[in-house]
mmCIF file as gemmi writes it, N, C-alpha and C atoms, coordinates in Angstrom:
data_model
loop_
_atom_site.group_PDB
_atom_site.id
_atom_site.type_symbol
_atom_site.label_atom_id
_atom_site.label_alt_id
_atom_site.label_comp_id
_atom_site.label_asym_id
_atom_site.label_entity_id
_atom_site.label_seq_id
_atom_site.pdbx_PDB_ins_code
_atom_site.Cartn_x
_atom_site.Cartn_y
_atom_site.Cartn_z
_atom_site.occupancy
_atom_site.B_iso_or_equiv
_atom_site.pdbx_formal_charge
_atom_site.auth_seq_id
_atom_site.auth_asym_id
_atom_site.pdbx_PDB_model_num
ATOM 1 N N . UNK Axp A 1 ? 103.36 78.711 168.182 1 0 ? 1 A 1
ATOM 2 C CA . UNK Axp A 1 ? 102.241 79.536 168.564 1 0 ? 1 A 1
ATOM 3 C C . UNK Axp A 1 ? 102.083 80.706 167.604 1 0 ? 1 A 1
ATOM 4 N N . UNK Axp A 2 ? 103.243 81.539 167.162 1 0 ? 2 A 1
ATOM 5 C CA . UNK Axp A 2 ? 103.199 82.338 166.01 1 0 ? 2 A 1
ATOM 6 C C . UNK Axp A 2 ? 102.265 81.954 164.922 1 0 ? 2 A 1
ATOM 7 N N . UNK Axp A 3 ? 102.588 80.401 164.204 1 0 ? 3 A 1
ATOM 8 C CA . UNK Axp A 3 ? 102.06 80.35 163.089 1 0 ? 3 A 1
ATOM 9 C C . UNK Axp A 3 ? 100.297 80.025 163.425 1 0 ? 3 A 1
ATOM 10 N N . UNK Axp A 4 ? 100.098 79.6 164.377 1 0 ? 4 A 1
ATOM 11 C CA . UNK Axp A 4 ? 98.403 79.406 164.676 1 0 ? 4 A 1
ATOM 12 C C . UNK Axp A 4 ? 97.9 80.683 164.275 1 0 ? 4 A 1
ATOM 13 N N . UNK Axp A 5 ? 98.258 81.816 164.38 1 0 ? 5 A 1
ATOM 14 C CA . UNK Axp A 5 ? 97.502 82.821 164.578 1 0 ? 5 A 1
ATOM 15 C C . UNK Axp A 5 ? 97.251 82.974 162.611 1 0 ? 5 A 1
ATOM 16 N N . UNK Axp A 6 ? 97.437 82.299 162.025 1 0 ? 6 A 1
ATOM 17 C CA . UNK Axp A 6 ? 97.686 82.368 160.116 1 0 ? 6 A 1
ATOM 18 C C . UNK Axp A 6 ? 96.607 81.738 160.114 1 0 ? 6 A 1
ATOM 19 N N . UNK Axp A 7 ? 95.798 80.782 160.729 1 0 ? 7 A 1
ATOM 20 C CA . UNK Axp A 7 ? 94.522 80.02 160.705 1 0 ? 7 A 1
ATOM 21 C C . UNK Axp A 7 ? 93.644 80.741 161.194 1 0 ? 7 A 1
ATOM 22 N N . UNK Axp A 8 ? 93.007 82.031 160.775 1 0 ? 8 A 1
ATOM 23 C CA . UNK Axp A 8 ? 91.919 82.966 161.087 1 0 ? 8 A 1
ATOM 24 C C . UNK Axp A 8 ? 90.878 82.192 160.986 1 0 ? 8 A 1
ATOM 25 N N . UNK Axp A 9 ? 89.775 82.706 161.684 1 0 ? 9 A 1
ATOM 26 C CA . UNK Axp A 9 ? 88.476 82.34 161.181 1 0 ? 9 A 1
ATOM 27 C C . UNK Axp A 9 ? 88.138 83.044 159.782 1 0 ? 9 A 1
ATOM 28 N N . UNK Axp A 10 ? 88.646 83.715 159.452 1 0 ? 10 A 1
ATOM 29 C CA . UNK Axp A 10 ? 88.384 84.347 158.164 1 0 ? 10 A 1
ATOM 30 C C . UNK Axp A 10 ? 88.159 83.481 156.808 1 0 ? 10 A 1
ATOM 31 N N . UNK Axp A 11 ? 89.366 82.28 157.186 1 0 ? 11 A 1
ATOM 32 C CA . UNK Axp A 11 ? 89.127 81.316 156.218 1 0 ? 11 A 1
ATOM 33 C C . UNK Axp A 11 ? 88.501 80.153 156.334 1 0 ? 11 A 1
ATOM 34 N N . UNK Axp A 12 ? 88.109 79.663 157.294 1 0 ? 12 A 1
ATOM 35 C CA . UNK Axp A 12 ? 87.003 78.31 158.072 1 0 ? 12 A 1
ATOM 36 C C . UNK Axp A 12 ? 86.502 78.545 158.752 1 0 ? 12 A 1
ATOM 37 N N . UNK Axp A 13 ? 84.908 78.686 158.831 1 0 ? 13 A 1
ATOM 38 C CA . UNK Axp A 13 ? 84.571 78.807 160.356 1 0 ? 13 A 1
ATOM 39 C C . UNK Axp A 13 ? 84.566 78.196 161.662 1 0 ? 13 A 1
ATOM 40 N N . UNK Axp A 14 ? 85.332 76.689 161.114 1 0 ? 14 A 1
ATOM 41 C CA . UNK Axp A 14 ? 85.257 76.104 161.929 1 0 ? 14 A 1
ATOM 42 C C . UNK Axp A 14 ? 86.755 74.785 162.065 1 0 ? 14 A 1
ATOM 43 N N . UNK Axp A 15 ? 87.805 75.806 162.629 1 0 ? 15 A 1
ATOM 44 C CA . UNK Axp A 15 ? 89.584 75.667 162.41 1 0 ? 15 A 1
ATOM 45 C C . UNK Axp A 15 ? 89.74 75.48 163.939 1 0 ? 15 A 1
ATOM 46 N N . UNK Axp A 16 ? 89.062 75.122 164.836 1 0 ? 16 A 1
ATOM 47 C CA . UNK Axp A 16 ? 89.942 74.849 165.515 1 0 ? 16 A 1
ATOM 48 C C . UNK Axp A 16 ? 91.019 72.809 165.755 1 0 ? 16 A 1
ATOM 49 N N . UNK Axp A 17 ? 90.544 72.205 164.875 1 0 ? 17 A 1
ATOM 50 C CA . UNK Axp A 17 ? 91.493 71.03 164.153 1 0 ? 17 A 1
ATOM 51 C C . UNK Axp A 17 ? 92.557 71.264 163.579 1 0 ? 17 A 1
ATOM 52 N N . UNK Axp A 18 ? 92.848 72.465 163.066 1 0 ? 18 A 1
ATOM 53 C CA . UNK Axp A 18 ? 93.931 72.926 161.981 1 0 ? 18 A 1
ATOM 54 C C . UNK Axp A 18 ? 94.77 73.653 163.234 1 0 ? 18 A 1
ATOM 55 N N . UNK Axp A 19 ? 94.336 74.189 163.889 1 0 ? 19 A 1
ATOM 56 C CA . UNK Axp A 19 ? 95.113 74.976 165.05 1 0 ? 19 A 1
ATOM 57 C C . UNK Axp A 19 ? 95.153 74.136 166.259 1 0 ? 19 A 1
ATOM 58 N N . UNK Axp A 20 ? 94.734 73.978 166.535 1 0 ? 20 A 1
ATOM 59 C CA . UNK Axp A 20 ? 95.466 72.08 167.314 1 0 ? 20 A 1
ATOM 60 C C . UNK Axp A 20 ? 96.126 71.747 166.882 1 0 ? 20 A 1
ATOM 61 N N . UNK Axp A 21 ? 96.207 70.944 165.894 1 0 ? 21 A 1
ATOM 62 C CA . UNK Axp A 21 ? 97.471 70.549 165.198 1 0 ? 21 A 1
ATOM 63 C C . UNK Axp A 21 ? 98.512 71.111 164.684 1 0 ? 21 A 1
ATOM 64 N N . UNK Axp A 22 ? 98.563 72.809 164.049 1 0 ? 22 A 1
ATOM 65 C CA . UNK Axp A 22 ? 99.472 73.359 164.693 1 0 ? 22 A 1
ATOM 66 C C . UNK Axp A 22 ? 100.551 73.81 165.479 1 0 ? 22 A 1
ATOM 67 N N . UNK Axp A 23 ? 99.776 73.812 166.384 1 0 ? 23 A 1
ATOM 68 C CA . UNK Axp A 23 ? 100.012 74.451 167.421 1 0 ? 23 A 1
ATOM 69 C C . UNK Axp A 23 ? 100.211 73.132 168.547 1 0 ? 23 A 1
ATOM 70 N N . UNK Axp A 24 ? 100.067 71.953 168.25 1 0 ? 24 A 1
ATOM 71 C CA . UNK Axp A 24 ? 100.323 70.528 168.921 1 0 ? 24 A 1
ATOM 72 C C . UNK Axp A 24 ? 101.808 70.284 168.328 1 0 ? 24 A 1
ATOM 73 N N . UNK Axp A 25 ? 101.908 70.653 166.776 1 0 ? 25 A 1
ATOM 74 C CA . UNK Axp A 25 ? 103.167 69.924 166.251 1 0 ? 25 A 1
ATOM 75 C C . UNK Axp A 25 ? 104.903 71.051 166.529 1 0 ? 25 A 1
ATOM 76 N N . UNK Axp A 26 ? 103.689 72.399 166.812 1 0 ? 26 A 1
ATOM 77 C CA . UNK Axp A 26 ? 105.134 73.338 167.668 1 0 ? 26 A 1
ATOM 78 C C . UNK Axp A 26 ? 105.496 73 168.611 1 0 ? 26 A 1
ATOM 79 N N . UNK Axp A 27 ? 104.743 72.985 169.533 1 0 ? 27 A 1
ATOM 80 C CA . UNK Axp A 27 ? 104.866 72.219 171.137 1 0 ? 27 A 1
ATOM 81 C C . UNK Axp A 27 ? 105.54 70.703 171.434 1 0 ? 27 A 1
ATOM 82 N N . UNK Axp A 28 ? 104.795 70.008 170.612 1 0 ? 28 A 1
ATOM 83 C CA . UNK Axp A 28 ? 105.435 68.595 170.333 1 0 ? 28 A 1
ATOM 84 C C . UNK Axp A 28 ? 107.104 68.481 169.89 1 0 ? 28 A 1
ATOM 85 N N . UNK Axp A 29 ? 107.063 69.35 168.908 1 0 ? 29 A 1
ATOM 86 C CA . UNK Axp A 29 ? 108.47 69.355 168.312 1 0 ? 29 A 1
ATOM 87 C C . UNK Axp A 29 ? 109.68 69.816 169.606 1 0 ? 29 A 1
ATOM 88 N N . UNK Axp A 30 ? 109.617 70.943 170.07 1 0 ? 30 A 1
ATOM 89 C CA . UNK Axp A 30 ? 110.607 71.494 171.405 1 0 ? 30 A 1
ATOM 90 C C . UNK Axp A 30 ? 110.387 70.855 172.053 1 0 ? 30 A 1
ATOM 91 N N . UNK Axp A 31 ? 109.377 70.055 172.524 1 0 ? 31 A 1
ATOM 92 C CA . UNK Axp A 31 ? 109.338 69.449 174.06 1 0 ? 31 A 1
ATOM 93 C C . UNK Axp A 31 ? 110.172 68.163 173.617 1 0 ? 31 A 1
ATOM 94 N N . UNK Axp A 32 ? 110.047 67.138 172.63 1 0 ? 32 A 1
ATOM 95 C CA . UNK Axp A 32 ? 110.634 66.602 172.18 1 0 ? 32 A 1
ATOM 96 C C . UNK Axp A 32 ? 112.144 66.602 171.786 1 0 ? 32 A 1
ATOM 97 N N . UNK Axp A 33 ? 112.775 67.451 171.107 1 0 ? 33 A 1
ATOM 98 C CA . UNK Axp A 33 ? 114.253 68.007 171.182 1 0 ? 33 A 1
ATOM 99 C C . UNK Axp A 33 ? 115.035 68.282 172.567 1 0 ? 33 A 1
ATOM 100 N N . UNK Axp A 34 ? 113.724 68.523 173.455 1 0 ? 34 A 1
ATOM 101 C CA . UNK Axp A 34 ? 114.097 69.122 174.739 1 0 ? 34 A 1
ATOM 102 C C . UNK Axp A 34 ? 114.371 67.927 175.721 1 0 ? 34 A 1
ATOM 103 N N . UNK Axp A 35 ? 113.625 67.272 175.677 1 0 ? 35 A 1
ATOM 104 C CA . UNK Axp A 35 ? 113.645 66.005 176.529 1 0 ? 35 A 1
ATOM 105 C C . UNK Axp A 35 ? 114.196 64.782 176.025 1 0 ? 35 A 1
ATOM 106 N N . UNK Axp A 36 ? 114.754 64.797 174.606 1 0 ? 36 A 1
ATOM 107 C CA . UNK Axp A 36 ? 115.399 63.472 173.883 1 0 ? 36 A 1
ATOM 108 C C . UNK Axp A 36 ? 116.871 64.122 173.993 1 0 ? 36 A 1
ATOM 109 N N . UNK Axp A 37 ? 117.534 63.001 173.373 1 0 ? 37 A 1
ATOM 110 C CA . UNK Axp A 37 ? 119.189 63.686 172.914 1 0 ? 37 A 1
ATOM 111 C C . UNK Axp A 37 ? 119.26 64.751 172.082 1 0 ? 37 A 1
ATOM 112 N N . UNK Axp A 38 ? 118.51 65.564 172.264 1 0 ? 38 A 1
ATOM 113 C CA . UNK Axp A 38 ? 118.83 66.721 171.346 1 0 ? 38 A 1
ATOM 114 C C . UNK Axp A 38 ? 119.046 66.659 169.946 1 0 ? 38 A 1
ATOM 115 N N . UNK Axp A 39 ? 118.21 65.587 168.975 1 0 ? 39 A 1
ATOM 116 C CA . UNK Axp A 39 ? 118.264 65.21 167.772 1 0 ? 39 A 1
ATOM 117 C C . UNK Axp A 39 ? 116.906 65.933 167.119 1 0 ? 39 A 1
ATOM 118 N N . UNK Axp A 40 ? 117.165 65.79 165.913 1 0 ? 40 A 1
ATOM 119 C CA . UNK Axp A 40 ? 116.443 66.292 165.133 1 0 ? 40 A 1
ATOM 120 C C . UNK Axp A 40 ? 115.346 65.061 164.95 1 0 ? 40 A 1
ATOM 121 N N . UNK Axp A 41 ? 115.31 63.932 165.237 1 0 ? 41 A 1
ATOM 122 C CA . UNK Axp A 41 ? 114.517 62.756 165.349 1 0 ? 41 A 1
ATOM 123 C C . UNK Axp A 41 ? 113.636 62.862 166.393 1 0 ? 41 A 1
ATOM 124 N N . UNK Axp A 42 ? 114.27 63.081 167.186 1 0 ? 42 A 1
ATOM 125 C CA . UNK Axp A 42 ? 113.117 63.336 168.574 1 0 ? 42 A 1
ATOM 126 C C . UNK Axp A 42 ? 112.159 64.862 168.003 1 0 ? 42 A 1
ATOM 127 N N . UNK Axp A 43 ? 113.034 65.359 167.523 1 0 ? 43 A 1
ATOM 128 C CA . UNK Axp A 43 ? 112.007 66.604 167.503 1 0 ? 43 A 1
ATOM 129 C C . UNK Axp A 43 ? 110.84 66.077 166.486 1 0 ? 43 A 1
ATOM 130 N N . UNK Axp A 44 ? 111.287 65.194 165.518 1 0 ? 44 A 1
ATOM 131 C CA . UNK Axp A 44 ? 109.856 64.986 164.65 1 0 ? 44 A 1
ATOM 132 C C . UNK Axp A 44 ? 109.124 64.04 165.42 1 0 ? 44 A 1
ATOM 133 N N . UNK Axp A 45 ? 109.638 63.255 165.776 1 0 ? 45 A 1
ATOM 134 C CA . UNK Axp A 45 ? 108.778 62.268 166.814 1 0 ? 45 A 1
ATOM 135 C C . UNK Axp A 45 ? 107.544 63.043 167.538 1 0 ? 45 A 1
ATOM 136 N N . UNK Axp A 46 ? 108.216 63.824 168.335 1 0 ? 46 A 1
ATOM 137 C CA . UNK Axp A 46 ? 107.206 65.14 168.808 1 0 ? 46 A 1
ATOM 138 C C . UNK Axp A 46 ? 106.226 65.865 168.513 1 0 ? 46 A 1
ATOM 139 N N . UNK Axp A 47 ? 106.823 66.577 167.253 1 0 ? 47 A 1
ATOM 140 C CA . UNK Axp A 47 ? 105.607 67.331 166.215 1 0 ? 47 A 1
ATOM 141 C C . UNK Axp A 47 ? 104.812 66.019 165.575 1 0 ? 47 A 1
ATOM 142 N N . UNK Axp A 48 ? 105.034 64.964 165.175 1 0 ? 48 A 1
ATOM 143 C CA . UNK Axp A 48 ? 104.117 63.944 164.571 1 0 ? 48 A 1
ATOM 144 C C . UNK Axp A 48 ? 103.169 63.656 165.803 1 0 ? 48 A 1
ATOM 145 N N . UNK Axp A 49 ? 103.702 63.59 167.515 1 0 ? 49 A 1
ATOM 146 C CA . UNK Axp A 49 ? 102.638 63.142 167.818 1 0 ? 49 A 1
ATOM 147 C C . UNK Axp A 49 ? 101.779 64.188 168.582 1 0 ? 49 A 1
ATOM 148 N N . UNK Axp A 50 ? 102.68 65.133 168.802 1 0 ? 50 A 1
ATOM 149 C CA . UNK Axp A 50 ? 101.767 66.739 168.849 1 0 ? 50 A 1
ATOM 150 C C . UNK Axp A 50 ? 100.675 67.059 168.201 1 0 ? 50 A 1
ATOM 151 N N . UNK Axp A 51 ? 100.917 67.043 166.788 1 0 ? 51 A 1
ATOM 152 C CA . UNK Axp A 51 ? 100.047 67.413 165.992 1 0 ? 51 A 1
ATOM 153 C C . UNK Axp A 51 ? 98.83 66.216 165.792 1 0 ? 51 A 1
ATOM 154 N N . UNK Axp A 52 ? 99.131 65.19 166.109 1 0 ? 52 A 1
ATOM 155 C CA . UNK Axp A 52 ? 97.708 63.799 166.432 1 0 ? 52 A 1
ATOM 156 C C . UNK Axp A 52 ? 96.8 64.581 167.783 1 0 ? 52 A 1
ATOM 157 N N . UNK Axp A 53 ? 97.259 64.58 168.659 1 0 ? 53 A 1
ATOM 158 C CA . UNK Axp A 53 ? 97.007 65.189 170.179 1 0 ? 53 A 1
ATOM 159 C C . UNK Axp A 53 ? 96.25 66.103 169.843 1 0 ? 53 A 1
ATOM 160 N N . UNK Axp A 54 ? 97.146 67.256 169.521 1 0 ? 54 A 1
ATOM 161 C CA . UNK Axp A 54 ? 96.469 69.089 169.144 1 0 ? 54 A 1
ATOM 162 C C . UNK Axp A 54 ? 95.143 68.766 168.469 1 0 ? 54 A 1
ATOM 163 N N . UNK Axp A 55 ? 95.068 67.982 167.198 1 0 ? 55 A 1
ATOM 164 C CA . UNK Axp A 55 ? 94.385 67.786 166.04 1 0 ? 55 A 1
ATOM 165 C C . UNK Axp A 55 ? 92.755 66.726 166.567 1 0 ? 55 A 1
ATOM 166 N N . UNK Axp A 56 ? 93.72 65.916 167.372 1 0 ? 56 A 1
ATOM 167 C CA . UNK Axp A 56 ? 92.043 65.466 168.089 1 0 ? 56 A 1
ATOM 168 C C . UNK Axp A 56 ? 91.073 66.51 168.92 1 0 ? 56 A 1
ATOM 169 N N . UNK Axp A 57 ? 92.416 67.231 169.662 1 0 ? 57 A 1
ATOM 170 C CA . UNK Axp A 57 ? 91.635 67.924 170.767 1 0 ? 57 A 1
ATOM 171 C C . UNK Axp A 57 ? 90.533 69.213 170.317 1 0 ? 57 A 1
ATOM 172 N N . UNK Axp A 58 ? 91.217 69.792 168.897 1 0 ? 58 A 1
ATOM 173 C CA . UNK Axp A 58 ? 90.682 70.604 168.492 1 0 ? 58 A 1
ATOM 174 C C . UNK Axp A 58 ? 89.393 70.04 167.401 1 0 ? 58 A 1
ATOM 175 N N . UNK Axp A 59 ? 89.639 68.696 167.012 1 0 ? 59 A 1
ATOM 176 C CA . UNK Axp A 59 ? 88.203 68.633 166.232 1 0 ? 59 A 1
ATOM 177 C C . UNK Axp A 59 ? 87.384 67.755 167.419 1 0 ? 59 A 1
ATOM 178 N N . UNK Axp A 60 ? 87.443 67.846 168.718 1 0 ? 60 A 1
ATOM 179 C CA . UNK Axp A 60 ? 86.452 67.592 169.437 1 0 ? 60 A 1
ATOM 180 C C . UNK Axp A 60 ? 85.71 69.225 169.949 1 0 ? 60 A 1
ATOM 181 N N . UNK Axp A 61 ? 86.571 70.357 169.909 1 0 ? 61 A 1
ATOM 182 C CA . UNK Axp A 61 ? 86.231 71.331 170.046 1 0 ? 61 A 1
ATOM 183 C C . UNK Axp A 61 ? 85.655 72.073 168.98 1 0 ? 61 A 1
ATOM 184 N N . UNK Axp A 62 ? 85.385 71.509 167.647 1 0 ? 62 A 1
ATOM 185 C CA . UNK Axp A 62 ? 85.114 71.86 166.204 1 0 ? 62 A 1
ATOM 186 C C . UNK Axp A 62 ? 83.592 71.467 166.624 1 0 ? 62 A 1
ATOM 187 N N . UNK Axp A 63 ? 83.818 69.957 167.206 1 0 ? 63 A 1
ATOM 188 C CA . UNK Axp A 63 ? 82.261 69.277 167.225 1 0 ? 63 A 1
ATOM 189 C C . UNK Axp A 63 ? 81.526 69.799 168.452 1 0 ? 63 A 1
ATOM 190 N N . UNK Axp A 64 ? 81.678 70.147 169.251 1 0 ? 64 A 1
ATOM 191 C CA . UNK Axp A 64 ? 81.382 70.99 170.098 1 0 ? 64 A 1
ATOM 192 C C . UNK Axp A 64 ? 80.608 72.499 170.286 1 0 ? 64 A 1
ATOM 193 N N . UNK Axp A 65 ? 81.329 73.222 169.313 1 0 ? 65 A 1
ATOM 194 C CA . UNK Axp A 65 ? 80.885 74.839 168.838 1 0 ? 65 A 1
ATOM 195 C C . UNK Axp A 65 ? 79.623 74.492 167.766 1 0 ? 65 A 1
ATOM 196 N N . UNK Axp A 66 ? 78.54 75.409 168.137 1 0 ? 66 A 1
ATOM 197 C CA . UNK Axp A 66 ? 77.614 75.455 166.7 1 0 ? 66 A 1
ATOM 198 C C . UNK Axp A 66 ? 78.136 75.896 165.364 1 0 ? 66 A 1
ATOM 199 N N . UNK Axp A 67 ? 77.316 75.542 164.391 1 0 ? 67 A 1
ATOM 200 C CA . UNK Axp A 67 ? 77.509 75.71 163.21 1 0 ? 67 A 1
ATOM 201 C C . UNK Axp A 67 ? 77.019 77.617 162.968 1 0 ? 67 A 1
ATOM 202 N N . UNK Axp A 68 ? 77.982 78.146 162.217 1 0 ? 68 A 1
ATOM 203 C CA . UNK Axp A 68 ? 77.901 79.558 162.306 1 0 ? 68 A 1
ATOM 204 C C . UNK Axp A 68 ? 76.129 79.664 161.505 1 0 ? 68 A 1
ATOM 205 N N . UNK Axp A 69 ? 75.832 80.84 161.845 1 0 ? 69 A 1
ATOM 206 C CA . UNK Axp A 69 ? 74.119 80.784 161.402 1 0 ? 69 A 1
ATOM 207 C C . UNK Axp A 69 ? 74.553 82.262 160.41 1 0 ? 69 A 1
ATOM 208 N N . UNK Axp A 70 ? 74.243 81.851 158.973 1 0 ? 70 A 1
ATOM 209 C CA . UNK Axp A 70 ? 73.969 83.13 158.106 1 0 ? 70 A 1
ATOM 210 C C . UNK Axp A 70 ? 73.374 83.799 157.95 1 0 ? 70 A 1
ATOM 211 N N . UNK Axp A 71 ? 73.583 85.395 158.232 1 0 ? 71 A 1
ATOM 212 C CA . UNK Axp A 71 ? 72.53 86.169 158.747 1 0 ? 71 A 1
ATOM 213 C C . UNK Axp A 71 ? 72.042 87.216 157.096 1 0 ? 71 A 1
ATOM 214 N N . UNK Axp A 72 ? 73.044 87.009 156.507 1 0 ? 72 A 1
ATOM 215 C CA . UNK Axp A 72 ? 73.114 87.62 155.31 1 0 ? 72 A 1
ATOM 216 C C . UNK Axp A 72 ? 73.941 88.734 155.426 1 0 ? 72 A 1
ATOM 217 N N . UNK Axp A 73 ? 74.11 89.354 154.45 1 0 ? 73 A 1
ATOM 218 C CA . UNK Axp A 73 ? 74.836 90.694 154.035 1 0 ? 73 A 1
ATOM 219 C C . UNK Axp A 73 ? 75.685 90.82 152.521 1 0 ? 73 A 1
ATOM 220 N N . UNK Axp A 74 ? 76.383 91.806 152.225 1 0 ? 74 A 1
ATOM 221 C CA . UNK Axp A 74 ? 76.515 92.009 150.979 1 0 ? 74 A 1
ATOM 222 C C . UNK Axp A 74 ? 77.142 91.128 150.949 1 0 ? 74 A 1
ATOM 223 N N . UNK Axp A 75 ? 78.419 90.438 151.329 1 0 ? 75 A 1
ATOM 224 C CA . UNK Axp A 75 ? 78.691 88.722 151.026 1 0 ? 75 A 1
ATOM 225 C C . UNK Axp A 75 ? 78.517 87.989 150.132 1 0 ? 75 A 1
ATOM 226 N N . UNK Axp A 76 ? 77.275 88.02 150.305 1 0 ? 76 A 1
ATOM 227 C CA . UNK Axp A 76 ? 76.278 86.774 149.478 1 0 ? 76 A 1
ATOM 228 C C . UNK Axp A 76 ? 76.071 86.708 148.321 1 0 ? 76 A 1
């Protein structure tokens, strides 16, 4: 959950796929270590399928949000 917060909107306007997956492959990984024999195998097992999960859920929420509208400013 720490590292999601490094995927600002600052740099995509439209990250929530990158932070799903993220934030799927942190979750995935402990719950995995947690609930297997305590191997380092289970934990990737986890984050690999965390981060599929996170990564769908968030580019259905990508497709979902409008496209940001440019209003102008010095930016440009």
């Amino acid at each position: 959950m720490l590292l999601s917060g490094c995927t600002g909107t600052e740099a995509l306007p439209s990250n929530a796929t990158q932070t799903g997956a993220v934030t799927g492959a942190l979750a995935g990984s402990v719950i995995g270590y947690n609930v297997g024999d305590h191997s380092g195998k289970d934990a990737v097992l986890g984050a690999v399928a965390g981060a599929a999960v996170g990564g769908l859920i968030g580019n259905e929420v990508d497709k979902s949000n409008p496209e940001p509208v440019n209003t102008g400013g010095w930016h440009e």
